[in-house]
C-alpha positions as CSV (number, residue, x, y, z in Angstrom):
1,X,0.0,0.0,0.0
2,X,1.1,3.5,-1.1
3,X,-0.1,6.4,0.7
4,X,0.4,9.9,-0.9
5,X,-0.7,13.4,0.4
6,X,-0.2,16.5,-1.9
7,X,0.3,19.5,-0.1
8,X,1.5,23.3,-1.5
9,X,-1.5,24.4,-3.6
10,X,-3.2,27.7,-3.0
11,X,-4.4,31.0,-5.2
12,X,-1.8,32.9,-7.2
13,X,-1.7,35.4,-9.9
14,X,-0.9,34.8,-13.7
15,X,3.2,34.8,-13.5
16,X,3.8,33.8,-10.4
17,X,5.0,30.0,-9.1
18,X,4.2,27.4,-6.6
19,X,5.8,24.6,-5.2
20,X,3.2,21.2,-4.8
21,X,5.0,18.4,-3.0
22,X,4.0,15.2,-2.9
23,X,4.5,12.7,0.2
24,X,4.3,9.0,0.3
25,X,4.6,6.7,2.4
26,X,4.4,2.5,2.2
27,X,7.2,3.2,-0.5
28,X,9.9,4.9,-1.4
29,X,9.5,7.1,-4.0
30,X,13.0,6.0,-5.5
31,X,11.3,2.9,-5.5
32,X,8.6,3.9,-7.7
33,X,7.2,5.9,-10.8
34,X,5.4,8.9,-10.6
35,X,3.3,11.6,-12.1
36,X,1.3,14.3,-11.5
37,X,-2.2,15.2,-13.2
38,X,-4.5,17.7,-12.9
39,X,-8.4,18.0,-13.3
40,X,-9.9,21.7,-14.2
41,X,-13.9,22.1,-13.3
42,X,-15.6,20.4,-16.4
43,X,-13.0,18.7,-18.0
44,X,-10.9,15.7,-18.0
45,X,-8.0,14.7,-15.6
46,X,-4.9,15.8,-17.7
47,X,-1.5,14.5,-17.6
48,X,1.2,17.1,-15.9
49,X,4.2,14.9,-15.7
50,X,6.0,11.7,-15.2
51,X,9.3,10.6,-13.5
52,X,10.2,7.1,-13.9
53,X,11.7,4.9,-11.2
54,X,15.0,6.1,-11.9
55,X,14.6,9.7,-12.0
56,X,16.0,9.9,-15.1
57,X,13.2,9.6,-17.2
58,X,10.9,13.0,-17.1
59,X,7.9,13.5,-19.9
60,X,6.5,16.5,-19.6
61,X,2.6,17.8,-21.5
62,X,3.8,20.4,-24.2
63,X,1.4,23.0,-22.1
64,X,3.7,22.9,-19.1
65,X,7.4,22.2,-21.1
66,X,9.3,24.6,-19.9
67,X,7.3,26.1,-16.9
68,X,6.9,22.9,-14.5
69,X,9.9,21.0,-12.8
70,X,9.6,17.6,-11.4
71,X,11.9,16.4,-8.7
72,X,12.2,14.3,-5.5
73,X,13.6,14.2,-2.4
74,X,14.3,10.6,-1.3
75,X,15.6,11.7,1.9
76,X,12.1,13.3,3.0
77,X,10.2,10.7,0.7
78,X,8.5,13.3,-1.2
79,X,8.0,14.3,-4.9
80,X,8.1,17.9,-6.1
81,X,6.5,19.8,-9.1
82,X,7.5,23.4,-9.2
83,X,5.6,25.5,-11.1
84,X,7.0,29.0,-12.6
85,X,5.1,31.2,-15.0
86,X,1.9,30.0,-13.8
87,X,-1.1,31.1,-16.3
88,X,-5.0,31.0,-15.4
89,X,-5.6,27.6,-17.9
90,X,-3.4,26.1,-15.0
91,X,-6.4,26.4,-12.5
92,X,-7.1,22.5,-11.7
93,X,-6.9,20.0,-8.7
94,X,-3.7,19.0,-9.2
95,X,-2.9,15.3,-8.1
96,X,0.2,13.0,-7.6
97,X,-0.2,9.2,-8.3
98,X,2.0,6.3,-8.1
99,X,3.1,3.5,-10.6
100,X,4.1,0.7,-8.9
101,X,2.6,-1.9,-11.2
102,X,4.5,-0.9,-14.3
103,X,1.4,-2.4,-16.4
104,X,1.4,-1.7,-20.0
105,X,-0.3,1.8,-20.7
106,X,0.9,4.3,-21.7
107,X,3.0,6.8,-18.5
108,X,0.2,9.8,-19.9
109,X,-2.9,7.4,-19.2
110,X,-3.9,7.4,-15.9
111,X,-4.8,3.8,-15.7
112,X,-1.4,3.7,-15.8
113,X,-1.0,4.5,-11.7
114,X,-2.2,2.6,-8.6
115,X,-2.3,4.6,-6.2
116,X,-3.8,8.7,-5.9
117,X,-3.7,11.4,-3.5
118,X,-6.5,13.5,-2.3
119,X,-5.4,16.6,-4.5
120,X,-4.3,20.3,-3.7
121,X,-6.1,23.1,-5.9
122,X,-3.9,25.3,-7.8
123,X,-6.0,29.0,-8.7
124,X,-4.3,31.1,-11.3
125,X,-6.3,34.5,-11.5
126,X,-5.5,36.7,-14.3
């Protein structure tokens, strides 16, 4: 069993960043895959980002490229995503989920991950 509790969300304005972390426990997160997706009123739960087991792979959705930084901290067990240049199409429930099955779909499908957090929202105002 993985538990995972997202913490660091809150309301911003357009250009300014936040810092979501991300802390498990049953696992250690350098144990493990992980992403982080996010869910805006009305619309489908969208992938953010992945980070594979070894930290070395990172995919990130073209509408955050550039902007959003995974990382982890395998000291404090936790998983990062800081977010810079933060726009108001960023406003969601942002969640962190675990892979710990390593099935077979795809690491931007959702099915993908066995395990969820509660989710932190993340309010951009323009």
């Amino acid at each position: 069993q993985v538990q995972l509790v997202e913490s660091g969300g809150g309301l911003v304005q357009a250009g300014d960043s936040l810092r979501l972390s991300c802390a498990a426990s049953g696992r250690t997160v350098s144990s493990i895959a992980m992403g982080w997706f996010r869910q805006a009123p009305g619309k489908e739960r969208e992938f953010v980002v992945y980070m594979g087991r070894g930290g070395g792979d990172r995919y990130y959705a073209d509408s955050v490229k550039g902007r959003f930084t995974i990382s982890r901290d395998n000291a404090a067990n936790t998983v990062s995503l800081q977010m810079n240049s933060l726009k108001p199409e960023d406003t969601a429930v942002y969640y962190c989920a675990a892979d710990t099955a390593y099935g077979t779909a795809r690491y931007y499908d959702g099915g993908r991950y066995d395990y969820w957090g509660q989710g932190t929202q993340v309010t951009v105002s323009s």
